[in-house]
C-alpha positions as CSV (number, residue, x, y, z in Angstrom):
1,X,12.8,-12.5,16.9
2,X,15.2,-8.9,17.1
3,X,15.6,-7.1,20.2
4,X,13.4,-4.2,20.3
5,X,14.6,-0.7,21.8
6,X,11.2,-0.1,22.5
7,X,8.1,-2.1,23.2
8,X,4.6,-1.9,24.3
9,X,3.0,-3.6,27.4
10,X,0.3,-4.9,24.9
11,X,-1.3,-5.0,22.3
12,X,1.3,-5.0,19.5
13,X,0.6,-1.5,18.2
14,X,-2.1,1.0,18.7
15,X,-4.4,2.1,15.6
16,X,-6.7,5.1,15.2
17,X,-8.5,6.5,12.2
18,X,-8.2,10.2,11.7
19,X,-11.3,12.0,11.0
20,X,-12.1,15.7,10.0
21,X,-15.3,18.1,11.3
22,X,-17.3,16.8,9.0
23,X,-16.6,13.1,9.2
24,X,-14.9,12.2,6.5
25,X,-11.9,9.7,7.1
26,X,-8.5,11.7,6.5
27,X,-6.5,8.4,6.9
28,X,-5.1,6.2,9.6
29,X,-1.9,6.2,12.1
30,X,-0.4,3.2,13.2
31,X,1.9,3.5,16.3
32,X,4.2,0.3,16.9
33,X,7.1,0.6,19.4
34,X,9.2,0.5,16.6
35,X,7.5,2.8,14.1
36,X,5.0,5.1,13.5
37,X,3.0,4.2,10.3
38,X,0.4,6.5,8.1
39,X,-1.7,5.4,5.5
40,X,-4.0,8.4,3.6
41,X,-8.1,7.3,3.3
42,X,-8.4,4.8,0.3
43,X,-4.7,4.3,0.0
44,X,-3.4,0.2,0.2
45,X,0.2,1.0,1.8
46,X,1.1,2.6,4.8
47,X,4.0,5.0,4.9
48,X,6.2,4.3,8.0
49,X,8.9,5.9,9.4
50,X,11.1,4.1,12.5
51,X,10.8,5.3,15.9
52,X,14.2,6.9,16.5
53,X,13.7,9.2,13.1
54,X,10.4,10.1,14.3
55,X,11.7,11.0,17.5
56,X,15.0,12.9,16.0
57,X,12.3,14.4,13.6
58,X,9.8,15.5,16.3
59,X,11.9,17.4,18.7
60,X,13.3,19.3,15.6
61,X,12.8,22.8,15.0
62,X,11.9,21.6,11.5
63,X,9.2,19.8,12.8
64,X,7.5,22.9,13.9
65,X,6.0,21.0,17.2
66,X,5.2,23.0,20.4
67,X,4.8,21.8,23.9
68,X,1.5,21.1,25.4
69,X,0.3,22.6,28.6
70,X,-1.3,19.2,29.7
C-alpha cells in the first residue's frame, strides 16, 4: 500500500449528499484524505480532484473562497 500525506483517523472517507431548499438531490461529495470527489445527482462517475490541488486551488484568489467567522 502507498504512503499517504494525509489520512483519516477512520472511516476511510467521509460521504454526504448535497441537497437544495426544496429537496431535491444536487449530487454527492466524497472527501478521502487523498481527494475530494463530486459526483452530480444521477451521474455513474465521480469527478475527483487530489488533495494538494484542491488545497492550492482553495486558498486561491480564483477560487473566490472567504473566511468564515466560526
Amino acid at each position: 500500500m502507498p504512503k499517504y500525506n494525509y489520512q483519516f483517523k477512520s472511516p476511510a472517507y467521509t460521504q454526504e449528499e448535497i441537497m437544495d431548499d426544496s429537496g431535491k438531490k444536487l449530487g454527492t461529495i466524497r472527501v478521502k484524505p487523498v481527494s475530494i470527489a463530486w459526483k452530480p445527482a444521477n451521474a455513474r462517475e465521480y469527478l475527483t480532484v487530489p488533495m494538494d490541488d484542491f488545497i492550492v486551488w482553495i486558498k486561491s484568489k480564483q477560487s473566490g473562497a472567504k473566511a468564515t467567522k466560526s
